[in-house]
C-alpha positions, 0 to 999 in steps of 0.5 A: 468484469472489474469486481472492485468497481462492482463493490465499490457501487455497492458501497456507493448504493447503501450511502446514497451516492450519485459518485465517488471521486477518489484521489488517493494512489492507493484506491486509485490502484486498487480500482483500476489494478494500474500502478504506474502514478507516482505517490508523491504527485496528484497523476490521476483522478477517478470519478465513479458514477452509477454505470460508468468510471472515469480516469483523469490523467496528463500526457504521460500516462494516457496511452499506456493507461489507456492500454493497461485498464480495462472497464474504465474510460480514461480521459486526458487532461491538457492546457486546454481541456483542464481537470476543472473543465473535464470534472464540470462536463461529467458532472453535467453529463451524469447529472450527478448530484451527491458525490462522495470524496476522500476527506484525507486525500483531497486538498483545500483547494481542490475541495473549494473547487469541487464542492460547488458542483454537487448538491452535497459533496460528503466524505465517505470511507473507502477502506473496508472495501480492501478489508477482505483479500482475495486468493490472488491478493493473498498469492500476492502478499505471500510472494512479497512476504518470500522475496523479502525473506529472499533478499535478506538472505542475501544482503547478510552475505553481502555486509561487511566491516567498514561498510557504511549504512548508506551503502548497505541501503544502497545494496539491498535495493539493488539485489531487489531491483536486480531481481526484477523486484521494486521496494516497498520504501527505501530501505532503512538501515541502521547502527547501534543507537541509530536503530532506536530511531524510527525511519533512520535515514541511513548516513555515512557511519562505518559498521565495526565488530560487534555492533548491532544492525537493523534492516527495515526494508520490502518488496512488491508484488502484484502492487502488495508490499511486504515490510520486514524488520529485522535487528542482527549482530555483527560479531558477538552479542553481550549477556545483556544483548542476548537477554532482551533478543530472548524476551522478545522472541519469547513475546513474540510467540506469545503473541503469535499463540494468541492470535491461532487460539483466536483464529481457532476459536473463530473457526471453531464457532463458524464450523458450529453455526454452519452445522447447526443451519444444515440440521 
């Protein structure tokens, strides 16, 4: 039994929805626990009904979809039987009538396709459906959060003078993939000045004695990735260099402190509440 379409249906209950089409990569992912489409291309559609789930994919993915993802019925589009022509059968099918939609997932045309097919097609929100992680989905960022710390150990036994930014990019994805790991994002790698700039694209400048590094990489599990910034030195740090590394280090607990006083005192308060209803 799929949990997250049980969930989901009951999001789908408390706002009245005869259905939900979702489009985005992520919450397709999420549904059907099958990451194998691209989040750069429209792949799949999935149409979640009242009783049943229904995943539109090419060629590409049909069979390999099909074996993978269980508790959703998937569904090949073709020249032939296009997704337009699939979505107009089901919604006849299912006789659904009010449908929600993901309103920063779906395009204009798409929408202008659509719409018509529903007495009302409204945007509805998806996100809190992922707010609450479970044990496995914990594991899981857990695992990336160490394979991540494991490959910056290794990359800062792999850079040297005259290595370029690009080139230590090109390292660090390797020792992931190597691993039998994939990345987050492509790795952002940057020098001195160039790490004031967010989401640097790595260039050809050569690393030299005392310049500063930043790493910005991660690394998936379980379709979970973790996102590890870190700054270094290559040589030695000035007096001023080694100021600002000890007033964020020192923020930094601040605010780590901040948040376990908060957790403390939540738990504090559930701990009361529960002891209170037992007597």
């Amino acid at each position: 039994m799929n949990t997250r379409l049980t969930n989901l249906r009951s999001l789908m209950k408390k706002q009245k929805l005869d259905a939900v089409l979702i489009t985005s990569v992520s919450n397709i992912i999420y549904i059907t626990e099958y990451n194998g489409f691209s989040p750069l291309e429209r792949e799949a559609y999935l149409l979640v009904t009242k009783e049943k789930a229904f995943l539109i994919v090419s060629a590409l993915h049909i069979e390999e979809a099909k074996k993978e993802i269980k508790n959703v019925s998937v569904l090949e589009r073709t020249a032939n039987h296009p997704f337009k022509e699939i979505i107009k059968y089901l919604v006849k099918k299912s006789k659904i009538k009010i449908c929600g939609f993901e309103s920063e997932s779906l395009t204009y045309a798409e929408y202008n396709f659509i719409s018509p097919l529903f007495a009302k097609f409204q945007s509805t929100e998806l996100s809190d459906l992922r707010l609450i992680k479970t044990s496995k989905e914990i594991n899981a960022i857990i695992k990336a959060c160490k394979l991540g710390d494991e490959a910056y150990s290794q990359i800062l036994k792999k850079v040297r003078i005259g290595m370029t930014e690009k080139e230590i990019s090109l390292e660090l994805e390797w020792l992931i993939r190597k691993a039998g790991n994939d990345i987050s994002f492509p790795p952002v790698v940057a020098f001195e000045e160039h790490a004031a700039v967010p989401h640097h694209n790595a260039g050809n400048r050569k690393l030299k004695n005392n310049n500063l590094v930043l790493l910005d990489f991660g690394v998936k599990a379980g379709n979970y990735c973790s996102d590890m910034t870190r700054v270094f030195f290559f040589g030695e740090a000035t007096e001023e260099q080694k100021k600002v590394h000890e007033t964020t280090v020192e923020a930094q607990q601040k605010a780590i402190n901040y948040i376990e006083d908060m957790l403390a005192q939540k738990k504090n308060v559930i701990s009361t509440t529960v002891d209170a209803t037992a007597r």
